[in-house]
C-alpha positions, 0 to 999 in steps of 0.5 A: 616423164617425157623420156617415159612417154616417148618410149611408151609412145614407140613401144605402142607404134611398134605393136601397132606395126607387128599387128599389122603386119600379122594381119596382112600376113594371114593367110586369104581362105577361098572356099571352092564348092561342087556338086560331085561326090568326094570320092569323085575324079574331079575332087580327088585328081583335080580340084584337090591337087590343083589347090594344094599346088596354089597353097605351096606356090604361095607359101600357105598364103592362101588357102582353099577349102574344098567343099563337095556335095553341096556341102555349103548348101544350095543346089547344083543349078544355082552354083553359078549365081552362088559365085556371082553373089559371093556366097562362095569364092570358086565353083566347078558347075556346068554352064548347062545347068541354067539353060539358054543363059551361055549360048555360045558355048553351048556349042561344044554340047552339040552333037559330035562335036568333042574328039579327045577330052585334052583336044576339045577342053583346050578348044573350049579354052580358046574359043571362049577366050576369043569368042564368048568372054561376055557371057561370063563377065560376072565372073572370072572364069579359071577354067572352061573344059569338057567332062568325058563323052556322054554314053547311055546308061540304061536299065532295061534294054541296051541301045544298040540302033537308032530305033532303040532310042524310040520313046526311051525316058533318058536323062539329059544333061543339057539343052542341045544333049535334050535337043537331040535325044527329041530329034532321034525319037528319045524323051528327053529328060533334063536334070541335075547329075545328083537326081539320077539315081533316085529316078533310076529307083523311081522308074522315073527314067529308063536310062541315063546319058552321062560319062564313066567318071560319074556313072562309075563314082555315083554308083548309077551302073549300079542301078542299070544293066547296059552301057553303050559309048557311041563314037565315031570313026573320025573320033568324035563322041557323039555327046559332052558337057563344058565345065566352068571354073568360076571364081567371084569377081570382087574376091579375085580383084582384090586378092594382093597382086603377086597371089593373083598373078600365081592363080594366075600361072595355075589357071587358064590354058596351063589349068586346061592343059594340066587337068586334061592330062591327070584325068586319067583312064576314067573311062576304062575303069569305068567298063572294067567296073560295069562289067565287073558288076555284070553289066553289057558294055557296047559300043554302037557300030560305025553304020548305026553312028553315021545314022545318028550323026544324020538324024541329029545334024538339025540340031546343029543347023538350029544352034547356027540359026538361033545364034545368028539370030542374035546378031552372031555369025553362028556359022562361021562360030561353028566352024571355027569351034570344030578347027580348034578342036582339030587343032589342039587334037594334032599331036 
């Protein structure tokens, strides 16, 4: 009898051992939501193939789930609390969509300040590394990056000078892009990307200020007649947006460690530098499909550009004068934004 218990007392530790090591060994689901379309850049060309790459490094330990359109539910603007709050493990949203809450890297929204995607993705990556980390201590950013440049998507009448902007409703993506649409005689009106094309239909705006990527994927030059880039001829766009991917906090410090350090590898300056490369020709296609739907495509020429710089450098001054208000050096934070973007867009 003793002998019997024994050995059923070791058959017990045994399943004991292999069912703990089943558990341990299942694999960590991490549930990624964004705003945009399935059919979009961002879910096609990177979250998906940067996830999937996650996946193999890890041997399927972890897992991802990519969510698109919200399909979780909530809205686009609470996207950052949802992660804070563990509703979901990583979001791709705009720090913009809850304005005034990330001054400080609001400054790659002000005006002329993004060159290259790659160039001032990588600057975005840097400065909030050295410069902004506490705006987002309740969370752990993976990326910070820029979309592609802004250009205006209207209905009616092609921006082609600055009194065309006059008294125009155009759709704003972020306070500082609002700031200086009011300053050059627009009105601004700020809302979600998704909300765009209903007030397109709605006659509640005259025009749009977003990238080809969206534009094109969310079919909003299907709803207008002119597009017009502004650029400049020292090569910055005249507008962007900063991206976050954020993961929660409590979801990322408890991941095993060796899975940690291979998100890790994946995310950061590699992640910056990686997506900006596969992004491709976004902005190309996107003409070649306006135009393909008989749209006005132009560019606003260089005399009417340095009018716009001038008519908008306010805005900058005022960011400068509200962060140093806080106690920052918002001059020298300016001007160390506007190296690291020269920097990285060296070749």
């Amino acid at each position: 009898m003793v002998k019997l218990a024994v050995a059923i007392g070791l058959l017990l530790a045994l399943l004991d051992s292999t069912s703990a090591a089943e558990t341990t060994e299942k694999p960590i689901a991490l549930r990624v939501l964004h705003f945009l379309p399935a059919s979009s850049p961002v879910h096609t060309k990177i979250l998906v193939p940067w996830t999937e790459r996650i996946v193999a490094e890890t041997g399927g330990r972890l897992r991802f789930e990519v969510y698109p359109a919200m399909q979780l539910g909530g809205r686009p603007m609470e996207l950052y609390d949802m992660v804070e709050r563990g509703m979901v493990d990583i979001v791709w949203t705009l720090p913009s969509y809850t304005p005034g809450r990330f001054p400080l890297m609001e400054i790659f929204e002000l005006p002329f300040m993004m060159t290259t995607r790659r160039a001032t993705s990588r600057a975005a990556w840097a400065y909030y590394e050295k410069f902004a980390r506490e705006e987002f201590a309740d969370v752990v950013p993976l990326s910070m990056h820029v979309i592609g440049a802004g250009a205006f998507h209207m209905r009616d009448k092609q921006i082609a000078r600055l009194e065309d902007l006059k008294d125009r409703r155009i759709r704003v993506p972020s306070r500082q892009s609002g700031a200086t649409l009011r300053r050059l005689g627009a009105i601004p009106v700020d809302m979600p990307a998704f909300q765009i094309n209903a007030a397109l239909r709605d006659d509640q705006i005259d025009g749009a200020l977003a990238n080809w990527d969206f534009a094109t994927s969310s079919r909003v030059i299907n709803l207008t007649k002119f597009d017009c880039e502004l650029s400049s001829g020292g090569g910055e766009n005249f507008q962007t947006s900063v991206i976050v991917v954020a993961m929660n906090k409590m979801r990322y410090t408890t991941l095993p460690p060796d899975l940690r350090a291979i998100l890790d590898r994946n995310s950061g300056d590699a992640l910056v530098s990686w997506l900006s490369g596969v992004w491709g020709d976004e902005e190309v296609e996107g003409r070649a499909a306006a135009r393909a739907l008989g749209n006005s495509v132009t560019e606003i020429t260089p005399s009417e550009v340095e009018r716009f710089k001038a008519g908008s450098a306010t805005v900058i001054d005022e960011w400068i004068a509200d962060v140093t208000a806080t106690g920052k050096n918002g001059r020298e934070l300016y001007k160390s934004a506007k190296e690291l973007v020269a920097k990285f867009g060296q070749p």
